[in-house]
C-alpha positions in Angstrom: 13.5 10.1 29.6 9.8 9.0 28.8 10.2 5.6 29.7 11.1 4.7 33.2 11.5 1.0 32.1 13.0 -0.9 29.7 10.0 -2.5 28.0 7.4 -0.9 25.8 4.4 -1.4 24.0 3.3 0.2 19.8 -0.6 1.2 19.3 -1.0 0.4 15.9 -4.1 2.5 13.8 -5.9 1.8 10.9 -4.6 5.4 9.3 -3.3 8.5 10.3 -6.5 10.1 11.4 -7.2 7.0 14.2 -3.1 7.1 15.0 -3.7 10.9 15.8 -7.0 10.1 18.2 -5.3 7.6 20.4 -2.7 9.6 21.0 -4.6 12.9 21.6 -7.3 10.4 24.0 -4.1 8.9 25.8 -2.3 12.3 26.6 -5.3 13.8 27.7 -6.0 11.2 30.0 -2.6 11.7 31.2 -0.8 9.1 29.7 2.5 9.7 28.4 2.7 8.6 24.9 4.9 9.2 22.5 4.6 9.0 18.3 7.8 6.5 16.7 8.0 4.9 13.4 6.7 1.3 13.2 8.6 -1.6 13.1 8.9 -3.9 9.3 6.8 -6.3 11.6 3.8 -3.7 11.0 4.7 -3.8 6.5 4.5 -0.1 6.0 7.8 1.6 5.7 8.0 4.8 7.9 4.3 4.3 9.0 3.9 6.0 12.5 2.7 4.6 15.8 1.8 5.7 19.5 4.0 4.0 22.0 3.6 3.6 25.8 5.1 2.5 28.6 4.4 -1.0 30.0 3.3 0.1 33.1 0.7 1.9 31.4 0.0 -0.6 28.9 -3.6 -1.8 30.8 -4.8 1.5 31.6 -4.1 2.9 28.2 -6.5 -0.3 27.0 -9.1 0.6 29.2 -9.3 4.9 28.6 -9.5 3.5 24.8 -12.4 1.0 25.3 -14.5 3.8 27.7 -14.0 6.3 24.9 -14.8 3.8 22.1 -11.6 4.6 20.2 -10.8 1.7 18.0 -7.2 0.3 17.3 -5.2 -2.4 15.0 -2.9 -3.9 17.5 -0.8 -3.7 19.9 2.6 -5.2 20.1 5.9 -5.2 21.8 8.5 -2.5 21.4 11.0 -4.9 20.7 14.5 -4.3 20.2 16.5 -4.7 17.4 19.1 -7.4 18.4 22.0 -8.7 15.9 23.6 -11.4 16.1 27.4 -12.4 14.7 29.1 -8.8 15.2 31.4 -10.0 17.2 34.3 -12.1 16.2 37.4 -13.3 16.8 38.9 -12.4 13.4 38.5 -9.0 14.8 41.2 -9.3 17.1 43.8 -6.4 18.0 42.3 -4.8 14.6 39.6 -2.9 16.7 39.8 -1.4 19.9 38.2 -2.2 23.3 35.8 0.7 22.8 34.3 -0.6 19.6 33.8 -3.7 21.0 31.7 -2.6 23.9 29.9 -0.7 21.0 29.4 -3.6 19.2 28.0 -5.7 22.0 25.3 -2.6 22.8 24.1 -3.3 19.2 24.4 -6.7 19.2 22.1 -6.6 22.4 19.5 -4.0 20.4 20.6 -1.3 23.3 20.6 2.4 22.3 24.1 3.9 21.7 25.1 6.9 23.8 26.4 10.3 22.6 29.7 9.1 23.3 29.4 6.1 21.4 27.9 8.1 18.6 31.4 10.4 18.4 33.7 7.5 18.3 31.8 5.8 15.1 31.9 9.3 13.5 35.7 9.9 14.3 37.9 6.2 14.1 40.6 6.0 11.3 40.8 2.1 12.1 40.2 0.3 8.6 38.7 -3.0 10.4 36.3 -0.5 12.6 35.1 1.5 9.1 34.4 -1.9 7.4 32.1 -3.6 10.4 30.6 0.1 10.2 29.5 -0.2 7.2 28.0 -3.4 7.4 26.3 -3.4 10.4 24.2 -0.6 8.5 23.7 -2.3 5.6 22.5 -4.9 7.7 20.0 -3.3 9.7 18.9 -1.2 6.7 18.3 -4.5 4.9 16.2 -6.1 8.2 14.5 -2.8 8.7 13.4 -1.9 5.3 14.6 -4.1 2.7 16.5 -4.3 -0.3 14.6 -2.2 -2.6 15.3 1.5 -3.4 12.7 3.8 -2.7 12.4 6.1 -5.2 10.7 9.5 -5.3 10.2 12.3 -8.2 11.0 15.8 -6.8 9.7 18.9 -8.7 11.6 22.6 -7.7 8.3 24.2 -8.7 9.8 28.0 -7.3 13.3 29.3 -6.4 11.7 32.5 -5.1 12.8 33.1 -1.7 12.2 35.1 1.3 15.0 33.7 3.6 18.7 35.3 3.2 20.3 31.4 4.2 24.2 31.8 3.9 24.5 28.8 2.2 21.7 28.8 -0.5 22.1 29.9 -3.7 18.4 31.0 -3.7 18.4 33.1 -1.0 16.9 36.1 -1.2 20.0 38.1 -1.2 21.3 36.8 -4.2 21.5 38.8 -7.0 22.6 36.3 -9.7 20.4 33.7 -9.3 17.9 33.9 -12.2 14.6 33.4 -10.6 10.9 31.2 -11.8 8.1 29.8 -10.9 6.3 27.3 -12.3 2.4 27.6 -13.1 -0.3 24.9 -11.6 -0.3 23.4 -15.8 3.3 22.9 -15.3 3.7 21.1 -11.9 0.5 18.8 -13.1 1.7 17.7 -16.3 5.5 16.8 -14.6 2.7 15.0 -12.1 1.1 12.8 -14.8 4.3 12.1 -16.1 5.7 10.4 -12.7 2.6 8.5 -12.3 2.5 6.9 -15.5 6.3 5.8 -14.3 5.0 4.1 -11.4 6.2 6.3 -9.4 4.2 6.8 -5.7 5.8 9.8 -4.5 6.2 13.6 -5.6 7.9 16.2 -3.6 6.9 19.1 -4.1 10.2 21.6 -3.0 10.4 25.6 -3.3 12.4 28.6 -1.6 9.6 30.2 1.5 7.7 32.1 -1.6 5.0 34.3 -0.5 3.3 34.3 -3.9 2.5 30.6 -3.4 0.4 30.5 -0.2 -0.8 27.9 1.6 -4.6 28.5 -0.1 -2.2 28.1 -3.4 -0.4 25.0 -2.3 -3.9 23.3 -1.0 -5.4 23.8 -4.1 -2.5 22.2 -6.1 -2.8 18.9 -3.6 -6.2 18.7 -4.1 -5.8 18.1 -8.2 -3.0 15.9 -7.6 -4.7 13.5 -5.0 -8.0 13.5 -7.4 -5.9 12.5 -10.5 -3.2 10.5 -9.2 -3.4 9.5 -5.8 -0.1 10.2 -5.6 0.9 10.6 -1.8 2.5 14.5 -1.9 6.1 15.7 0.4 6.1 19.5 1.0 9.6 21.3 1.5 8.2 24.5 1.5 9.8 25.9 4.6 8.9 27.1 8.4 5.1 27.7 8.3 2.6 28.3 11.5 1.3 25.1 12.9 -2.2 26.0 11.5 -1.3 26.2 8.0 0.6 22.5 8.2 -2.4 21.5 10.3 -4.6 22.3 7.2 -2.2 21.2 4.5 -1.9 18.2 6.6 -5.6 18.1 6.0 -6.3 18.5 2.3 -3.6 15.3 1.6 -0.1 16.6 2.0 1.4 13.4 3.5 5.0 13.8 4.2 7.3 17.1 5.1 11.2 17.7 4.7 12.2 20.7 7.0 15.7 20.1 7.6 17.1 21.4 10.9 20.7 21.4 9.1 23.0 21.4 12.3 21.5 21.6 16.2 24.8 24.0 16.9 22.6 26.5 17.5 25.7 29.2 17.2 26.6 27.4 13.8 22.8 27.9 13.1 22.2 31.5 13.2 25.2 32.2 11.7 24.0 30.6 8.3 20.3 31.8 8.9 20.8 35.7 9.8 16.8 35.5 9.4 15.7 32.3 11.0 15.1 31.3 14.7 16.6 27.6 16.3 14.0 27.3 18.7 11.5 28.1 15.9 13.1 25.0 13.6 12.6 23.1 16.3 9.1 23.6 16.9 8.2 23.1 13.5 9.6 19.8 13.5 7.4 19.5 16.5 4.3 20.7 15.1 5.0 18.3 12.2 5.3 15.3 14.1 2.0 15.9 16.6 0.3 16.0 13.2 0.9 13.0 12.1 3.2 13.9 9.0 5.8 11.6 7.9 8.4 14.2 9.3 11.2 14.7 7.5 15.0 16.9 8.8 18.0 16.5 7.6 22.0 17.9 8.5 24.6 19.4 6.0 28.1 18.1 6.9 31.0 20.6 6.5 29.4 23.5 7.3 31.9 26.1 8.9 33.0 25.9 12.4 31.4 22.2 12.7 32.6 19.3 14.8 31.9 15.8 15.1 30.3 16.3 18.2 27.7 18.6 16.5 27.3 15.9 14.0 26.7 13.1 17.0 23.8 16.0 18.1 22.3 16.0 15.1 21.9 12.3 15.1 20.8 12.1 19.2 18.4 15.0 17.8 17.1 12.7 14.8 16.6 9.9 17.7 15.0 11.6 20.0 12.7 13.6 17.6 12.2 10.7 16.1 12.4 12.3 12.4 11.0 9.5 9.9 12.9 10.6 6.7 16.8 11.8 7.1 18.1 13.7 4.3 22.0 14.2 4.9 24.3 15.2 2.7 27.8 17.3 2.3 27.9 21.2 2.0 28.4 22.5 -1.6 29.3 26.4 -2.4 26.9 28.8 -4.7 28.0 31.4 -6.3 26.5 34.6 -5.0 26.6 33.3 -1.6 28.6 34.5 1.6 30.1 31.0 1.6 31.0 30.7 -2.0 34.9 30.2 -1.5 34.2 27.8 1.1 35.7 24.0 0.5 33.0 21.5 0.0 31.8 18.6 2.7 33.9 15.6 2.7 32.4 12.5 1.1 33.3 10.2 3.4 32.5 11.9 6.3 28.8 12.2 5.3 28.7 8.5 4.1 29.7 7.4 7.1 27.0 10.1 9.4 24.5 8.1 7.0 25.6 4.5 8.6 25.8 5.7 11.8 22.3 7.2 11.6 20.8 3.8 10.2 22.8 2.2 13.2 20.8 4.5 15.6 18.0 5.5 13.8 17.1 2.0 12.1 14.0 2.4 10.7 14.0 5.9 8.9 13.7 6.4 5.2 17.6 7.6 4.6 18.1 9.1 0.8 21.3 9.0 -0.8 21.5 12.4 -1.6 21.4 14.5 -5.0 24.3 16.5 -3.0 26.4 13.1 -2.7 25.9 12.8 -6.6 26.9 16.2 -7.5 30.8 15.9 -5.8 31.1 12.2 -7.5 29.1 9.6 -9.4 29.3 6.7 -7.1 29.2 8.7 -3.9 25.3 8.0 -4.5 26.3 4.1 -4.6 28.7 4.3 -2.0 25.8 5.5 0.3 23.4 3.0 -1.0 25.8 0.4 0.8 26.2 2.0 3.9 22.3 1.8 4.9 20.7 4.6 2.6 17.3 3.5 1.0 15.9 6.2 -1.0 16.8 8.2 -4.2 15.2 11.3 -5.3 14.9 12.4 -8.9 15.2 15.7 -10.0 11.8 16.0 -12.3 11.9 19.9 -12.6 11.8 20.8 -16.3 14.7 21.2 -18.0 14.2 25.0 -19.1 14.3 25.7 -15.2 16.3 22.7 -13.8 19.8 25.1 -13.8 17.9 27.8 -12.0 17.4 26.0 -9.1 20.6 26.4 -7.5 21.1 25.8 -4.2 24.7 24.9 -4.8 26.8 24.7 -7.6 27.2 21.8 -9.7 24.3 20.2 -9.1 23.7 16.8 -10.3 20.3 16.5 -12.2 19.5 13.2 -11.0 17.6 10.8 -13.0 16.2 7.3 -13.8 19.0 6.8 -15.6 21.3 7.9 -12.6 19.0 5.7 -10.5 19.4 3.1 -12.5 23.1 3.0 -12.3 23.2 3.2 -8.6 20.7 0.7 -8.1 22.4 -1.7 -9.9 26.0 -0.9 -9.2 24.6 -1.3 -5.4 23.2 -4.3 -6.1 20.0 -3.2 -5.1 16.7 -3.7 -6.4 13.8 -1.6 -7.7 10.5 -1.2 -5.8 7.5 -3.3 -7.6 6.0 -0.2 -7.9 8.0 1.7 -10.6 7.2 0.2 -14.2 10.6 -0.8 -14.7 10.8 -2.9 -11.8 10.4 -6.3 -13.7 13.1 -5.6 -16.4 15.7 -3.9 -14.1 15.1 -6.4 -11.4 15.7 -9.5 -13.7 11.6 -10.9 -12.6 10.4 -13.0 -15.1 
């Protein structure tokens, strides 16, 4: 553990760049810091701050005045504590177990491993429904009731990686391949900003023919005519090409680890290296990205306790954006014949990761969408936050294939699970006011 007590302190900066000096000017002082997303006390969903132990609270103040490196705040690390769990209506409808879970978030403590298996594995209908609600609960008090919504663009389905689950892996001969020009991409771009829309992710297969020089260019045109903050999923690169994308204004990254079974892991990536993953996710977070990973439930040969490591993993790493959804066949793939994820299974890894994670940006996922309509909804009320549209063109939206019967999701799919959640719209989007009943 980092912390050797209980009690901590957050070293808030007035952007990434200052957040990224205190850290670097506390570790090499030898201070151990660590970098964890802000609490909703700090208004900026996902933001990231340094965090230190109390007992090196004072000197940490005073190697930042000698060095002249200027900070926001600095606040408490305080816990998340809920009150009202715990009732008597419960009764003989839970078991002893779940209560002393209960009282450990009640009390803001963290849940163990242990704890984490038994959320993910009891059949009791009373235990499912507090479930449930406690995440909704803590995703409303952690980042509100508004939907987050994002416009993705699957600019390339070229890929060098031969992942056994993909349907754009390199080995697959039926997938019908594209890439979209710089033209393209920008005018998909103008159309989500005049939307209101903050966010684009930009998503591909690892394509060689669009380099990192490519990439930084495209960045570049977006933040000068949009502003737009810009997601990358563009796959395992070397820490100095995400240190200069990082740079030139790419903001956020999804690099899904997709199970921490490291057996289950090379099995699906013949080509790919676990400790590598992990060290990108690494790199990511030291440079200050809003760093995304993200777990596929029902791959082959998983458990529950895999599932229970690839929250701890999300905890500990502390990942900012969580993308988790079930495992779909694709045609062409060694794992086309394979049964799909259950539903409920990844609905309920989605509230127990709000439970431990709390503050994270957790999307109800376009996989969720594509095995039933109200699986998105169903998520939405089980501590999700986030929707991602699917704003690749239509001539190459089929194309991009990463499992079959994929569910193109839209603002008119967003629509109807914002609603049906009884969520709101961010005040962003320029249908906020209408859907959200504002006069």
């Amino acid at each position: 553990m980092l912390y050797l007590s209980d009690k901590a302190f957050l070293i808030l900066a007035f952007n990434t760049a200052g957040m990224l000096l205190i850290n670097k000017t506390l570790q090499n002082n030898n201070i151990k810091t660590d970098l964890v997303p802000a609490p909703p006390e700090t208004g900026t969903v996902c933001a990231i701050v340094v965090r230190v132990n109390e007992n090196d609270l004072e000197t940490s103040k005073s190697i930042l005045s000698r060095e002249q490196v200027v900070y926001k705040d600095i606040i408490e690390d305080k816990k998340l504590k809920l009150q009202g769990l715990i009732d008597r209506k419960l009764g003989l409808a839970v078991s002893v177990e779940f209560l002393e879970i209960l009282k450990k978030i009640e009390a803001g403590d963290d849940l163990s491993y242990e704890d984490i298996v038994y959320l993910l594995k009891t059949d009791k209908p009373k235990e499912l429904d507090v479930i449930y609600a406690t995440a909704d609960r803590i995703r409303k008090e952690m980042v509100g009731d508004a939907v987050e919504i994002r416009g993705a663009i699957e600019f390339s389905n070229y890929c060098c990686k031969s992942c056994k689950y993909c349907g754009i892996n390199a080995t697959n001969e039926i997938a019908a391949r594209y890439r979209m020009t710089e033209e393209e991409i920008l005018e998909v771009v103008d159309n989500l900003h005049r939307e209101g829309i903050k966010t684009v992710i930009l998503q591909s297969g690892e394509d060689p023919l669009w380099s990192t020089e490519r990439i930084i260019k495209l960045i570049r045109i977006i933040k000068a005519r949009t502003g737009m903050r810009i997601t990358l999923s563009v796959g395992e690169l070397t820490k100095e090409e995400y240190k200069e994308l990082k740079a030139n204004g790419a903001d956020n990254f999804l690099l899904k680890i997709e199970t921490t079974n490291r057996k289950i892991f090379e099995d699906i990536h013949p080509d790919d290296d676990y400790d590598r993953r992990v060290q990108c996710s690494k790199w990511l977070k030291e440079l200050g990205y809003i760093n995304g990973s993200g777990n596929i439930i029902g791959l082959p040969g998983q458990e529950i306790s895999d599932i229970a490591r690839d929250i701890m993993f999300f905890k500990e790493m502390g990942i900012n954006m969580i993308g988790i959804g079930p495992f779909i066949p694709a045609k062409g793939t060694p794992l086309e014949n394979l049964p799909h994820g259950n539903i409920e299974l990844t609905v309920r890894t989605v509230a127990v990761t709000r439970i431990v994670c709390k503050k994270v940006y957790l999307p109800s996922t376009t996989a969720l969408a594509s095995l039933d309509k109200d699986a998105q909804v169903w998520a939405l009320n089980a501590g999700a936050n986030t929707i991602m549209l699917i704003n690749t063109p239509e001539k190459y939206r089929g194309s991009y294939r990463i499992y079959d019967n994929k569910n193109m999701v839209d603002m008119d799919s967003a629509i109807y699970a914002v609603k049906k959640s009884g969520r709101k719209f961010p005040a962003y989007l320029k249908i906020s006011k209408e859907m959200n009943n504002v006069d």
